[in-house]
PAPATOR-480354 format. One record per residue (C-alpha): x, y, z; residue in three letters. Coordinates in pm, 1 decimal. Layout:
        x        y        z code
        X        Y        Z  ALA
...
END
This chain:
        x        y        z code
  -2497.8   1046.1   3008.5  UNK
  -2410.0   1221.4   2677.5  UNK
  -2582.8    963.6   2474.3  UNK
  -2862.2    942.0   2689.4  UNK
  -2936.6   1330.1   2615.1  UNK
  -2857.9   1316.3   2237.6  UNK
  -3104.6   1004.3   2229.7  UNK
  -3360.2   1227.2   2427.6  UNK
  -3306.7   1583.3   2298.0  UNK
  -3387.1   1395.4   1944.7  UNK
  -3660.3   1278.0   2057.3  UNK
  -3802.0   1569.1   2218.0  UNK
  -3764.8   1746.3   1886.8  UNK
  -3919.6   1522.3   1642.5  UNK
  -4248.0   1526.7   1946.5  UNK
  -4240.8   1916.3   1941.5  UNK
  -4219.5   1992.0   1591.5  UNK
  -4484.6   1794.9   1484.4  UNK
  -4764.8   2002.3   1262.2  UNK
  -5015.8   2121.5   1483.9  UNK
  -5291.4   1990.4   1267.8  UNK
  -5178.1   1648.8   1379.2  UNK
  -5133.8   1424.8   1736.0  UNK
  -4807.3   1468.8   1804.5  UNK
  -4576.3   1251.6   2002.2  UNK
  -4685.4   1310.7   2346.2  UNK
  -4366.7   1445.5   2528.4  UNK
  -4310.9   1728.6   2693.8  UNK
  -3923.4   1906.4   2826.9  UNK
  -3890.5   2030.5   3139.8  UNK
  -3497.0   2219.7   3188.6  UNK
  -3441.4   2263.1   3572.0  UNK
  -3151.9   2496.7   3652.6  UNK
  -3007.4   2475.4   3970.4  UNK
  -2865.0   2824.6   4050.3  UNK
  -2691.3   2964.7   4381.6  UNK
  -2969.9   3153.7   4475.1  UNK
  -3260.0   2999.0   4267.2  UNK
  -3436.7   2719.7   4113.6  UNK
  -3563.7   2791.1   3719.3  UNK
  -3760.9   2530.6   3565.0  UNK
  -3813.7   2569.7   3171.0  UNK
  -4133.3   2411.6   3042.7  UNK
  -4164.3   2331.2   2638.6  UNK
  -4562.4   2178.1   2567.6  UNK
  -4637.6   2128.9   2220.9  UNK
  -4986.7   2342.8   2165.1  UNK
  -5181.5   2029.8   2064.6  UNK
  -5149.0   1920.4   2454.5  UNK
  -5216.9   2286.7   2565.1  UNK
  -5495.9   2381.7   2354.9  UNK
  -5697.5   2005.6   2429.5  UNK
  -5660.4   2126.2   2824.3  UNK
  -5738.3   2509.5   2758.2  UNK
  -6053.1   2401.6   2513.2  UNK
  -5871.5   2613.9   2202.2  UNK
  -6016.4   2471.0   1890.4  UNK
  -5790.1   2516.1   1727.2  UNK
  -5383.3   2465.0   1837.3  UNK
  -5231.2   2674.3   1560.9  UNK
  -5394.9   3013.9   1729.0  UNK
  -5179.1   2968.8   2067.0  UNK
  -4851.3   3030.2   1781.5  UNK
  -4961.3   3353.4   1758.6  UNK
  -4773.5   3551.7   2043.0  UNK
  -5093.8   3819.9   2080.4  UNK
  -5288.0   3465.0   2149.1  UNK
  -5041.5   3316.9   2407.8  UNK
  -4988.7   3611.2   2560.2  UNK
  -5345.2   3706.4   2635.3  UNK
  -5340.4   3310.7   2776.9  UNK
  -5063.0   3351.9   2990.2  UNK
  -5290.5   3284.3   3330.4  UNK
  -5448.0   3006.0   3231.5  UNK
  -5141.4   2811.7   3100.9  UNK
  -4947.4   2916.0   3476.4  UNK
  -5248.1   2786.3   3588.5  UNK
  -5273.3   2478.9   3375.2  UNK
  -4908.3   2382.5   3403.2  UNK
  -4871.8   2502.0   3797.2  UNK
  -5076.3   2231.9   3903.4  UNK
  -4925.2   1990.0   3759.7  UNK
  -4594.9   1992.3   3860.2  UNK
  -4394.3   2061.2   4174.3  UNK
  -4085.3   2117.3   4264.5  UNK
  -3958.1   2016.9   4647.4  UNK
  -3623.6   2114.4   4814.6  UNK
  -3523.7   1911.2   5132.5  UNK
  -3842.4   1777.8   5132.3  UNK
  -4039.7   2146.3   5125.7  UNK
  -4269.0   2277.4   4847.9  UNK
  -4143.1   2542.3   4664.7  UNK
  -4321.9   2825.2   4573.6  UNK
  -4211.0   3029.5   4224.1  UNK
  -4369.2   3294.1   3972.5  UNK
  -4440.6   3233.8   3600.0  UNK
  -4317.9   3462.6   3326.1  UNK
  -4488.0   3477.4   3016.1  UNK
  -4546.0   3284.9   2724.7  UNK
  -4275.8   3205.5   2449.4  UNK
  -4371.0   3075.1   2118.3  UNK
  -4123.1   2803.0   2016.2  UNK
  -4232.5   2817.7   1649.8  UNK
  -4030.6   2574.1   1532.4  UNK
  -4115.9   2267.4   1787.2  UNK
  -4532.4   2398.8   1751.8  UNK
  -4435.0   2495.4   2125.7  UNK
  -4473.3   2720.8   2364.1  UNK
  -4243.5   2719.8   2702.9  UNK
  -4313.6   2916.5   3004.1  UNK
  -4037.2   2976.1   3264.1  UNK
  -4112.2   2914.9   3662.0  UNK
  -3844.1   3075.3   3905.9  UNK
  -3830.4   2994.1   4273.7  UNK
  -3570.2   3256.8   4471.3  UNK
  -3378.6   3133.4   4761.2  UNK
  -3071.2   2805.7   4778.1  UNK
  -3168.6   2491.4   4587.0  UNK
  -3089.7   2317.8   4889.8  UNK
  -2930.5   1988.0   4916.5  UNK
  -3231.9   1690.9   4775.1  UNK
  -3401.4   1793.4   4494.1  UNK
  -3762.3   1619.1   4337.2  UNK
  -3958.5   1723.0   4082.2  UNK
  -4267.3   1545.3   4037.8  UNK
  -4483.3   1599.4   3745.5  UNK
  -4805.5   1441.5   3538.0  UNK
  -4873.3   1737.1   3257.9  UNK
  -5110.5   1588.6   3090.4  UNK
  -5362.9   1358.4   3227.5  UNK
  -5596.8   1322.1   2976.2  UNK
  -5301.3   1133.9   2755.0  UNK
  -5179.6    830.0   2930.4  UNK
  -4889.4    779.3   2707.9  UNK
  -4765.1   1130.3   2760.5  UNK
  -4452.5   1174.9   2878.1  UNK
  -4182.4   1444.0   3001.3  UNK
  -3810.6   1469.5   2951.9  UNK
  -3671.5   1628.6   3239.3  UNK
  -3285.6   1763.0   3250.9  UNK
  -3148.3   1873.1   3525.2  UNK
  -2869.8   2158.4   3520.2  UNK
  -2627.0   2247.7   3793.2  UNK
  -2557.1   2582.4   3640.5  UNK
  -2479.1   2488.4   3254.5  UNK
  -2366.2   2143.8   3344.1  UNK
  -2637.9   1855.8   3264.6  UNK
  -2628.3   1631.8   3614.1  UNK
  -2909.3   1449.3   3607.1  UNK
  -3207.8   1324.2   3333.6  UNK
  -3507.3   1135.0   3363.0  UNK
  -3830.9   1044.0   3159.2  UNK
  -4154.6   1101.7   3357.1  UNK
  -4466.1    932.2   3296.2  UNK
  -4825.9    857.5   3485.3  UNK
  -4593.9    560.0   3663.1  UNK
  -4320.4    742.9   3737.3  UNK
  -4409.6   1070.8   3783.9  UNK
  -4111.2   1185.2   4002.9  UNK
  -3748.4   1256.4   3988.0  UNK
  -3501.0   1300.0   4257.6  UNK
  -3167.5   1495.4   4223.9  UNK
  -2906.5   1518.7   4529.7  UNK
  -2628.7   1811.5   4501.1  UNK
  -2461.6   1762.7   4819.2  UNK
  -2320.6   1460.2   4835.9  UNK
  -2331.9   1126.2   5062.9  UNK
  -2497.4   1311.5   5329.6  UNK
  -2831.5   1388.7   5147.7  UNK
  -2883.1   1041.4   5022.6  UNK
  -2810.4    878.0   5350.3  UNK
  -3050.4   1074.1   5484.0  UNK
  -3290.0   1012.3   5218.4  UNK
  -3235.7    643.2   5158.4  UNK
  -3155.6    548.9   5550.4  UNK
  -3456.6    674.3   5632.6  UNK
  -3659.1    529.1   5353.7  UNK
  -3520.6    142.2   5422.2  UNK
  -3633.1    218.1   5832.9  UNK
  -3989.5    310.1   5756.5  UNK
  -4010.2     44.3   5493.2  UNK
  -3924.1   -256.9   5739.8  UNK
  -4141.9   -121.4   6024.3  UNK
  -4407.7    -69.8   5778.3  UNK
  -4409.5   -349.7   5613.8  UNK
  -4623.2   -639.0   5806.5  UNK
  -4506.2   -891.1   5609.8  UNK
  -4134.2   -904.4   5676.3  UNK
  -4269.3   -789.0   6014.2  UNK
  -4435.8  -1129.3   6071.0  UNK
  -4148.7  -1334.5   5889.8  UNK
  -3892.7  -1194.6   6172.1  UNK
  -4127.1  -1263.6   6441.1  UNK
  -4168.4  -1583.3   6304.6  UNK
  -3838.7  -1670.0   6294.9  UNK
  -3727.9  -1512.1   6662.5  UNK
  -4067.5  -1726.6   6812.3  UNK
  -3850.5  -2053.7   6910.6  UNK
  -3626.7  -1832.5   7147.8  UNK
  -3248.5  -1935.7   7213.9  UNK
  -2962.8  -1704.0   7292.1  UNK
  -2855.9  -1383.6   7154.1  UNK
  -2610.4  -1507.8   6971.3  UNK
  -2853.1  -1789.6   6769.8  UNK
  -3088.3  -1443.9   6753.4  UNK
  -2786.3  -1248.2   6572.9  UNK
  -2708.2  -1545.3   6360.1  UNK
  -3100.8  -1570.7   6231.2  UNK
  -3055.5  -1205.9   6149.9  UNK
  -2759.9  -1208.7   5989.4  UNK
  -2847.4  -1468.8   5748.8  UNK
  -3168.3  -1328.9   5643.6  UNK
  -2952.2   -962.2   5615.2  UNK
  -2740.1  -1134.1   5352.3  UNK
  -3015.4  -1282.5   5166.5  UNK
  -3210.8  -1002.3   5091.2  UNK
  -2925.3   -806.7   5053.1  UNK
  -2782.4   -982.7   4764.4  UNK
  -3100.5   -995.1   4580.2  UNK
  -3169.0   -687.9   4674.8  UNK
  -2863.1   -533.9   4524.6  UNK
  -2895.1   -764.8   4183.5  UNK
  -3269.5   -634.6   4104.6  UNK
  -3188.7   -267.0   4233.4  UNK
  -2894.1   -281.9   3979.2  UNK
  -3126.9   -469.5   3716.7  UNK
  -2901.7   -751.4   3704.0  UNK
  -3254.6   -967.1   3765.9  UNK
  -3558.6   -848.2   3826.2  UNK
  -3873.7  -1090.9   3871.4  UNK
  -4219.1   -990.0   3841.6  UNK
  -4417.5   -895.8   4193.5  UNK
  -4665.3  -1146.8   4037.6  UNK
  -4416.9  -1397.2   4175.7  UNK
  -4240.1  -1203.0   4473.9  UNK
  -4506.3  -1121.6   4644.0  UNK
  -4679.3  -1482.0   4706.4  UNK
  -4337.2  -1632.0   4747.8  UNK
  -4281.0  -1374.5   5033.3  UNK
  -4642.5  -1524.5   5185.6  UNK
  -4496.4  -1872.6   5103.6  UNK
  -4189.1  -1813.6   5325.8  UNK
  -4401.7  -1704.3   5595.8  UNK
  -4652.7  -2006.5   5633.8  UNK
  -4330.3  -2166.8   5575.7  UNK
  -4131.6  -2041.3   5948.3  UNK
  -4478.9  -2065.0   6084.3  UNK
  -4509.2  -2433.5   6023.8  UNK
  -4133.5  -2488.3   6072.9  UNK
  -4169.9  -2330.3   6413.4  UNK
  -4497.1  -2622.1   6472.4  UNK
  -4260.0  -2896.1   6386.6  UNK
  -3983.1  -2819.2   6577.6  UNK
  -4230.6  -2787.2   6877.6  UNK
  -4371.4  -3121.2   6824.4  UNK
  -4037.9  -3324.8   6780.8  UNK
  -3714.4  -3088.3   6863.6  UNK
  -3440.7  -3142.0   6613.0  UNK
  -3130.6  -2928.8   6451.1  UNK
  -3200.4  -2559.6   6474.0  UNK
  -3299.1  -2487.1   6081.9  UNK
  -3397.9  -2087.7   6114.6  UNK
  -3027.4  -1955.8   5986.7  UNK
  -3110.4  -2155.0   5651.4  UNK
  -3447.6  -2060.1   5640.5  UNK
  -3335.1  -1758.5   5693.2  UNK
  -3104.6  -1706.4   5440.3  UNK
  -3331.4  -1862.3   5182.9  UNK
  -3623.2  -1700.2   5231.9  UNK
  -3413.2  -1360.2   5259.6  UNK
  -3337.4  -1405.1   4933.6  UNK
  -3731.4  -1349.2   4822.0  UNK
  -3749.3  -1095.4   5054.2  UNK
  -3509.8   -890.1   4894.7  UNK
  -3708.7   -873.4   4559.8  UNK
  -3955.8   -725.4   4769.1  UNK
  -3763.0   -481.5   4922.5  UNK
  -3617.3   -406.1   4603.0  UNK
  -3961.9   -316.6   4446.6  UNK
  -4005.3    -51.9   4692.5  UNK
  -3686.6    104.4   4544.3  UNK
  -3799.4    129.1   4214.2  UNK
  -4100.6    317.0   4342.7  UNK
  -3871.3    523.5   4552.4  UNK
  -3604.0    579.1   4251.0  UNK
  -3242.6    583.8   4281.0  UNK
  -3036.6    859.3   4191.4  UNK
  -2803.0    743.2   3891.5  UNK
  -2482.9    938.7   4030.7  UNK
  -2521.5    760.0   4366.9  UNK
  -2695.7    454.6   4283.1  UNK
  -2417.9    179.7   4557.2  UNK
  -2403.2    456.1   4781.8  UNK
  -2810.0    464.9   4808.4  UNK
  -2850.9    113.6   4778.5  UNK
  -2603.3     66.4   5073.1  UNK
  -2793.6    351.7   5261.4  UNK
  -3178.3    178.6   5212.4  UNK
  -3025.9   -157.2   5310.5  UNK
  -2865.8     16.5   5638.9  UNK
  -3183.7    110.1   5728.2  UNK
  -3375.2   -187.8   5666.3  UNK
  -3135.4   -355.2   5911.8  UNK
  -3116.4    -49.9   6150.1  UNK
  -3556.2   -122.6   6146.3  UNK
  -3464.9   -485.3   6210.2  UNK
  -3226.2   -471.2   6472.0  UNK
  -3459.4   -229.8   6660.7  UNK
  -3774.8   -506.5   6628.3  UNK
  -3542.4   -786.3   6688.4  UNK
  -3433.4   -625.1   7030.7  UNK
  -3775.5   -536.9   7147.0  UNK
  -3902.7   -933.6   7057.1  UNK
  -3608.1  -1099.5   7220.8  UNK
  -3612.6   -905.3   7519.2  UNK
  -4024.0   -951.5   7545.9  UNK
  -3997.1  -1363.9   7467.3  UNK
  -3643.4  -1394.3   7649.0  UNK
  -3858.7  -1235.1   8002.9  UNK
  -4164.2  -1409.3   7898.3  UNK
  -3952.6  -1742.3   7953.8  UNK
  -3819.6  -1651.2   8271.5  UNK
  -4145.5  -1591.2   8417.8  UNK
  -4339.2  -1892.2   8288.2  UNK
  -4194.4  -2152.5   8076.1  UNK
  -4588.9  -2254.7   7991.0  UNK
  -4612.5  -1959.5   7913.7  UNK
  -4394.0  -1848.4   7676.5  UNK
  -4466.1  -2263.0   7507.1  UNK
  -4830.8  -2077.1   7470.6  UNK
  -4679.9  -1798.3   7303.7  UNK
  -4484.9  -1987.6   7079.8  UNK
  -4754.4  -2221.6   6944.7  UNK
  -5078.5  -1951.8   6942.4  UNK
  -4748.4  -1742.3   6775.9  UNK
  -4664.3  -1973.1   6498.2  UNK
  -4983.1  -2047.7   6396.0  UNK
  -5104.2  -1713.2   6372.2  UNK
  -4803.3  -1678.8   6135.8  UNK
  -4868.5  -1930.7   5924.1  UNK
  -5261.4  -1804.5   5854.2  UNK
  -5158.0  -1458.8   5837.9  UNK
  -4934.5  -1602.7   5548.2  UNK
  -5188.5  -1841.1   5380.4  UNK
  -5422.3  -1520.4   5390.9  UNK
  -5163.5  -1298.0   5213.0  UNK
  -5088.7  -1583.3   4970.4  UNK
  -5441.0  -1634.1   4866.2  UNK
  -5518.4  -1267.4   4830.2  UNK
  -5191.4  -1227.4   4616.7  UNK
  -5247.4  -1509.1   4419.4  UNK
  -5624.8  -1488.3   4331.4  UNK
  -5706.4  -1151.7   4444.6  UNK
  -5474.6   -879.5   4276.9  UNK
END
């Protein structure tokens, strides 16, 4: 953590003390104090960025106080809509003070105060300037005067997360991320259905489950934790793969029944799977001072999503069965293929289509 902010404060000051006449580095700071009663957040632009988006000819004039001062709307203006700051989920709403030259960074920071508790989850989301793709912002984030947190926001990452309170705040964040993400994914959707199609007994259900659990979550964990970390290029169709694959699996075992093979198919494909659901994560972000205990949080509610599916097929197939074995044969075949297109589709489209 301590070299981490050297390495970025010195960066932040070569950006902001470049001449005005000149492009500086685009960065920008943004100091977020996390008081008992209020959340400050301390915004340094350099005046090249600010004067391009007010339409100042030239950026030297906003280094004259008198200038900055007079400018003091439009740059809350500017900078308010670009950033914003949540608390358990909720906006917050704040008030800007005025201007401050920072004469010796070719800066000028503005201050944004929000009264009332922090609350527990923190984000801060920001894109300050558009028009530059490679700009940048250095956020810090201060629990009173203690650095906790510190990120680098970009136009591909343009949010940060903070949690003060502990492991109940990120398992409500994360649990609840990993449950919409496996009932809103179709894909692993269709690969579970695939795999309960064939039927058989809870306990063959549990075992299918459990083996495709500990697939994806051990590649899960080794790309969350950037151990290894393939491109979607590659996930993504191999995910579509796996599903033409229990689709077809399902069409042979139908035609000549032989050894149960869903467990290892299972486990295998789980491990692709997990590079998926490990993607979503980086979207998502993981806090850095609770990065197992969030991990362990969005795979607990991947598996609370797939328990919840799994129970809902099995029961539907298991009474299916006992009210026509033709049937639920039906089921299974129309089933299985529909898998296995609904794959070859996604593979296609991932492949040639992206």
């Amino acid at each position: 953590m301590g070299r981490l902010a050297t390495l970025l404060a010195a960066a932040a000051t070569v950006a902001l003390s470049t001449p005005a006449a000149a492009h500086p580095m685009p960065f920008s700071t943004l100091d977020v104090r996390l008081e008992p009663s209020a959340i400050e957040v301390a915004v340094t632009a350099h005046v090249y960025d600010l004067s391009h988006d007010l339409g100042v000819a030239d950026p030297g004039r906003l280094l004259d106080p008198a200038i900055a001062g007079s400018r003091a709307a439009d740059l809350a203006r500017l900078l308010g809509g670009r950033f914003q700051v949540q608390s358990d989920g909720r906006p917050r709403a704040g008030a800007w003070s005025p201007p401050e030259v920072v004469a010796e960074r070719q800066s000028l920071r503005l201050r944004w105060r929000s009264p009332g508790a922090p609350g527990r989850a923190l984000a801060v989301q920001a894109v300050l300037f558009p028009y530059d793709p490679a700009h940048q912002s250095f956020v810090n984030v201060y629990e009173g005067d203690t650095l906790q947190t510190q990120a680098v926001l970009d136009r591909d990452h343009p949010r940060l997360e903070h949690f003060r309170a502990g492991a109940l705040a990120v398992l409500e964040r994360f649990v609840a991320a990993g449950v919409r993400h496996i009932l809103g994914g179709p894909d692993h959707l269709l690969f579970l259905l695939g795999l309960l199609l064939l039927g058989g007994s809870l306990r063959r259900h549990l075992l299918v489950v459990s083996a495709f659990t500990v697939g994806h979550s051990i590649t899960l964990s080794l790309a969350a934790l950037g151990v290894v970390s393939p491109p979607a290029g590659l996930v993504e169709p191999a995910i579509a793969l796996s599903i033409v694959g229990v689709g077809a699996d399902n069409l042979l075992a139908g035609a000549q029944p032989r050894r149960d093979l869903r467990p290892f198919f299972a486990l295998g494909f789980g491990l692709v799977h997990g590079f998926g659901f490990a993607g979503v994560l980086r979207e998502i972000g993981l806090p850095p001072r609770a990065l197992r205990l969030s991990l362990l949080s969005f795979n607990l509610g991947v598996e609370l999503g797939q328990v919840a599916v799994v129970a809902a097929v099995a029961f539907a197939l298991s009474t299916l069965r006992a009210h026509s074995e033709r049937a639920s044969r039906r089921v299974t075949l129309v089933g299985s293929l529909a898998v296995a297109a609904a794959g070859a589709f996604w593979f296609v489209q991932r492949v040639f289509f992206v």
